[in-house]
Legacy VTK file of the C-alpha trace (Angstrom):
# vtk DataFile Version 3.0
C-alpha trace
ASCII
DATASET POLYDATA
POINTS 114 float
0.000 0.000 0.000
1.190 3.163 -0.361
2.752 5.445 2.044
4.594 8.424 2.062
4.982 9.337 5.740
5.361 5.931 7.682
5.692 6.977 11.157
1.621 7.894 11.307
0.804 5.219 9.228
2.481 2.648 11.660
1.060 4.473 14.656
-2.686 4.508 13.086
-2.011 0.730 11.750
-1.041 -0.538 15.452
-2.580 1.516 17.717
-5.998 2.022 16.272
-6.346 -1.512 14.562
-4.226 -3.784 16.166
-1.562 -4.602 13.819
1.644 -5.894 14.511
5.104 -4.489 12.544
6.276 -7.685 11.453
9.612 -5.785 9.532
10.705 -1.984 8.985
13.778 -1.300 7.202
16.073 0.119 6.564
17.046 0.711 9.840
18.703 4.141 9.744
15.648 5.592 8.017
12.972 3.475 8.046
10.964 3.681 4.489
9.197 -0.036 4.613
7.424 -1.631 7.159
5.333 -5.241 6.618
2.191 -5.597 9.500
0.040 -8.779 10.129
-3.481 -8.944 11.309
-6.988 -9.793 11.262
-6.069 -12.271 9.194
-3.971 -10.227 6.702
-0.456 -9.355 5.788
0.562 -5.354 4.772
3.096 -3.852 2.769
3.209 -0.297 3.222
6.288 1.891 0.774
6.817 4.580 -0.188
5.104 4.818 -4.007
2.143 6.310 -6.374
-1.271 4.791 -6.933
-4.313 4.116 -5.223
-4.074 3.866 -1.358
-6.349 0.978 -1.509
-9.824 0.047 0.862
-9.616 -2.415 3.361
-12.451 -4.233 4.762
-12.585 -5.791 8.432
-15.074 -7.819 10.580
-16.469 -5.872 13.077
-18.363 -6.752 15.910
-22.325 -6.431 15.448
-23.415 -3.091 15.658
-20.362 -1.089 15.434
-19.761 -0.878 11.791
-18.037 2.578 10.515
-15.494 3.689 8.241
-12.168 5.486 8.781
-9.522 7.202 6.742
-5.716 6.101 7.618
-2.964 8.983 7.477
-1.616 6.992 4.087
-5.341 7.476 2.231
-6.676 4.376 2.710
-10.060 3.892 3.493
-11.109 1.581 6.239
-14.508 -0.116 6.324
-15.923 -2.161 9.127
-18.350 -4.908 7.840
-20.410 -7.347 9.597
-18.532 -11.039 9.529
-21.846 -12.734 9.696
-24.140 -11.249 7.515
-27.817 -12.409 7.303
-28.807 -14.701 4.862
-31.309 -13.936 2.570
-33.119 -16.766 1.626
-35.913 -16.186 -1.276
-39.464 -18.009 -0.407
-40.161 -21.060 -0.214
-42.706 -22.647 -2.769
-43.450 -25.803 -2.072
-44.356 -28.824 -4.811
-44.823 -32.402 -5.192
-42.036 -34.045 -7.137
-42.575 -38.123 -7.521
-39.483 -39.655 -9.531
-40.045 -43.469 -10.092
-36.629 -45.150 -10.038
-37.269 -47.041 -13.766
-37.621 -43.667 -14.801
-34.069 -41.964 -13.600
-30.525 -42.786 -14.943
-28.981 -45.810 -15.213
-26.426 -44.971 -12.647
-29.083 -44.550 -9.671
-31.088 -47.879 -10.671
-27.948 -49.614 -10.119
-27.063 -47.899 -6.970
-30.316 -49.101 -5.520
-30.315 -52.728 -6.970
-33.490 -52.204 -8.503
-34.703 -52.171 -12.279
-31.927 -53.379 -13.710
-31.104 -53.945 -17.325
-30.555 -57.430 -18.270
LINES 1 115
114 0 1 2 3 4 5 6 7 8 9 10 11 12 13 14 15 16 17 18 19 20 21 22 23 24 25 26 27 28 29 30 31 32 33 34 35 36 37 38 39 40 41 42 43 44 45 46 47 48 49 50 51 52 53 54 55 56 57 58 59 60 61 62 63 64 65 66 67 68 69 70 71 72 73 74 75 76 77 78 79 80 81 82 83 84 85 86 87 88 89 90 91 92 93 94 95 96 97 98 99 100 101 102 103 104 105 106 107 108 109 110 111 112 113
């Protein structure tokens, strides 16, 4: 991802989301740093582009977005979303076994071809 100024970026990334600095280098003037969490590894350098969004679980009820120092965009999502299930319509389906394929006649022993 890219990032110009690390030393907020790293602050924001760890302190406000809980990542861990994995590496940083180099060590006289640190440029690159790689964090891990939630599930995720992070690059952040120096570069151009697109900042990038990131999407985390959040816990039910306390989903908002944030901004990090480097651009990108933070969204909290439910991990669990509800299903949506369309309804039900129900029907009567009879299918005689001499009537399916040959494969399930001969799983069941029955109606076999001679």
């Amino acid at each position: 991802m890219r990032c110009d100024d690390l030393t907020p970026a790293l602050a924001f990334f760890t302190e406000e989301l809980g990542f861990r600095i994995e590496t940083i280098f180099p060590a006289d003037d640190p440029q690159v740093a790689s964090l891990s969490g939630h599930g995720l590894r992070l690059r952040l350098a120096p570069g151009a582009g697109d900042p990038g969004t990131l999407r985390l679980a959040a816990p039910v009820g306390s989903a908002r977005s944030l901004i990090a120092p480097n651009g990108t965009r933070i969204e909290f999502i439910d991990p669990d979303p509800p299903v949506e299930l369309p309804p039900l319509k129900d029907r009567f389906v009879l299918t005689r076994a001499a009537d399916g394929p040959a494969w399930a006649r001969a799983a069941r022993g029955c109606c076999t071809e001679t």
